[in-house]
Phi, psi and omega in degrees: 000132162274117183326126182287181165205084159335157145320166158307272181345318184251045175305300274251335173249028179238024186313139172069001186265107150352031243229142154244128173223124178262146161186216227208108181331091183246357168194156183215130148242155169194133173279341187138305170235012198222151157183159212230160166200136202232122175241176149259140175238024176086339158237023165178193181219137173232141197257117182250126208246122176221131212236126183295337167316301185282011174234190182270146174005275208274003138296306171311324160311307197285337182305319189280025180245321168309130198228183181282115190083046191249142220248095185235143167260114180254153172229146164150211198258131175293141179205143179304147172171076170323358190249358191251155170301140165090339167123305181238129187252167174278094134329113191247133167267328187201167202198125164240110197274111149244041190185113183258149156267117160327181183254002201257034190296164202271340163253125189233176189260066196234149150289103164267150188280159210289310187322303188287323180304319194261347175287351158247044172266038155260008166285298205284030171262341166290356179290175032098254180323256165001288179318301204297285162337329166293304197304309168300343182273326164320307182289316187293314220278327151359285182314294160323304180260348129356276187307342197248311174317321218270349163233054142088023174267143192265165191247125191244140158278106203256167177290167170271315165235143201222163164273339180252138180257147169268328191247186165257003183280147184336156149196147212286102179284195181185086202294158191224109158042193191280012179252013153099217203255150165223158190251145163287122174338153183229349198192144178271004210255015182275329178312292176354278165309324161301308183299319169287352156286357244188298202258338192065348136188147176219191163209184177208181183194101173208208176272135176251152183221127179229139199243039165283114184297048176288170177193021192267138179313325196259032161230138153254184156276313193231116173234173173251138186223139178248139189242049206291133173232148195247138182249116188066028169252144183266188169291010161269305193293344181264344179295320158334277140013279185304323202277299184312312206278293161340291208287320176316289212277012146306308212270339182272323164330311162311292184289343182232009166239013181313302150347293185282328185295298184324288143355316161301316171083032174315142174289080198276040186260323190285331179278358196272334187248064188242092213226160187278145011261167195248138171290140167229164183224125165321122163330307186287338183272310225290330172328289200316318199255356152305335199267312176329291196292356169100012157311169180246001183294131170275155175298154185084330159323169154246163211265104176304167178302320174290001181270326193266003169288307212283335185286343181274348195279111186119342155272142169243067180167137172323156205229116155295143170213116175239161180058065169303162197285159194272315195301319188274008172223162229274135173308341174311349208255136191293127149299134157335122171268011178243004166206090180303356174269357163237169202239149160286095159216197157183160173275124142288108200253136185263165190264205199041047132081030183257339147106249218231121158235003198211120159239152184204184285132063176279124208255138179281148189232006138278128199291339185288280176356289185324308191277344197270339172269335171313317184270344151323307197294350216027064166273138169320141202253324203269323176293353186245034188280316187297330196302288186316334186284344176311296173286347157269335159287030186097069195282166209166160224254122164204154170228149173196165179232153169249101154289099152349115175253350193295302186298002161270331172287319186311332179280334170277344174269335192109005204246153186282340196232165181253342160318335200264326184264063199196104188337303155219083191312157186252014236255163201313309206240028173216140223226284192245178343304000000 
């Protein structure tokens, strides 16, 4: 009969039981007549025990053909051993090299520079670290769609390439075919808004492109953004929104990613007290108490990273700053009606200094206003025709937001760069792998 063969993870119900388990070499010891190997499969690590009596020769033999990441499937009996990863280890009876590894792998347990780390970072997504980040990102991206099926949002695909920009930030062109220049999407969320007339509220959730020559920890090229747009929701309601969303998805990262936070060796005390309601500050007063503290921003700037590191300081939950100068955000944003040089919108800043993880947004729903900022922008008027029939066609009061997910992830795992949290980050000067 043949032994099944499980995950690492669900040894736990193969206790005393026979098993073949494949995976991937991450440490080898041996006394002489005992010798251990700890693989990974990708849902653990197992500690595998092999007593040179009990196997045959050219099993005991193959151990020493083993290196780091060298890809073998062992057979035997699962047994308790509070001291091994995962809670349990392999008695191993027979040991199979089905992937042999040179001796020359390029990562070793050394400290390497981040360069060399990411020109191999289709090795170093095998660390430790890695995983552990994937994993958290996994669970956010999980959470996101959850939180949103479970409150009746349909999830819309919106294109990669378009003719209309959302934003003023660079952008990556193309020619398309005999219809003129295209853009890589900077943002789903002029779509957004077409769905939400249709759907009443959706989202939407893919990849985005901006072509800012940034080298700042807090830029991609290329990133994931979830775009939820509300058909009558006003600029209260989406900061709600956003609060609610934040807080789920902190709060399932606890319960069901501790392990990997742990790993991280992330302060997960900072993440506990991150609960609804969220503090907020007006743009003119945050202006007001950035100058108090010695910035150099004037009213009408947008707000750089050291203003919104000094605005966070002292919070323990993410910080709204809302109804920003009309001139420093994207023409789409509903004019203030109690102060018309600003618009309803706001940044969400997450604290411990990770800066903007949420931009939102109460979208202008008159059409002459709409059109009189398209052409301020000087933006084409004719790629932004199907937009404007939004506001001519049974027009309506809506909000949306754009979350980041890299910058969510990276503030919730803890980690300073945003390279890490993204399988193979994109930035101004990396390309590959």
């Amino acid at each position: 009969m043949i032994p099944p063969t499980p995950g690492i993870a669900e040894l736990s119900a193969h206790a005393g039981q026979e098993v073949r388990v494949r995976g991937w070499v991450t440490h080898l010891r041996s006394s002489g007549k005992v010798a251990f190997i700890v693989i990974r499969d990708g849902s653990g690590k197992l500690q595998c025990v092999l007593v040179k009596g009990s196997l045959a020769p050219e099993t005991w033999e193959r151990f020493a053909e083993l290196t780091q990441e060298t890809t073998i499937e062992v057979r035997g009996s699962v047994r308790p051993d509070a001291r091994a990863p995962g809670g349990y280890e392999l008695a191993v009876s027979d040991l199979t090299i089905l992937g042999p590894s040179p001796t020359d792998y390029p990562i070793q347990p050394k400290e390497h520079g981040i360069d060399f780390l990411l020109d191999n970072r289709h090795l170093w997504l095998r660390s430790e670290r890695q995983r552990a980040i994937a994993r958290v990102r996994h669970e956010i991206e999980q959470g996101i769609r959850d939180f949103f099926y479970d409150r009746g949002f349909l999830l819309v695909d919106t294109p990669i390439l378009t003719a209309a920009i959302g934003e003023r930030s660079g952008l990556f062109a193309t020619e398309y075919f005999e219809e003129g220049t295209a853009y890589l999407a900077q943002t789903g969320q002029l779509y957004g808004e077409a769905a939400a007339a249709a759907f009443g509220k959706i989202y939407c959730f893919g990849p985005t492109f901006r072509a800012e020559k940034s080298k700042t920890r807090r830029h991609l090229t290329e990133f994931w953004m979830c775009e939820p747009e509300v058909a009558f929701n006003d600029s209260e309601d989406n900061m709600h929104l956003q609060e609610e969303l934040i807080s789920y998805l902190v709060a399932r990262c606890i319960e069901r990613t501790r392990p990997e936070l742990n790993e991280l060796e992330r302060d997960i005390s900072r993440l506990e007290t991150v609960a609804t309601p969220f503090p907020r500050i007006d743009y003119s007063d945050a202006v007001t108490t950035l100058q108090a503290q010695g910035s150099s921003i004037k009213w009408g700037d947008d707000m750089g990273a050291e203003d919104e590191t000094l605005l966070v300081e002292g919070h323990d939950r993410p910080l709204f700053i809302y109804n920003y100068p009309k001139e420093a955000k994207a023409f789409y944003m509903k004019e203030n009606p109690a102060d018309p040089r600003t618009v309803l919108c706001d940044d969400c800043l997450a604290p411990e200094g990770y800066g903007e993880i949420i931009g939102g947004s109460q979208r202008e729903d008159d059409y002459e206003r709409l059109l009189s900022r398209i052409q301020e922008e000087n933006l084409p008027v004719d790629a932004y025709g199907w937009y404007l029939d939004l506001r001519k066609y049974g027009t309506f009061v809506h909000s949306g937001f754009g979350l980041g997910l890299e910058r969510t992830v990276a503030w919730i795992c803890g980690i300073p760069h945003l390279r890490e949290a993204i399988a193979f980050p994109r930035t101004m000067n990396r390309l590959r792998p």
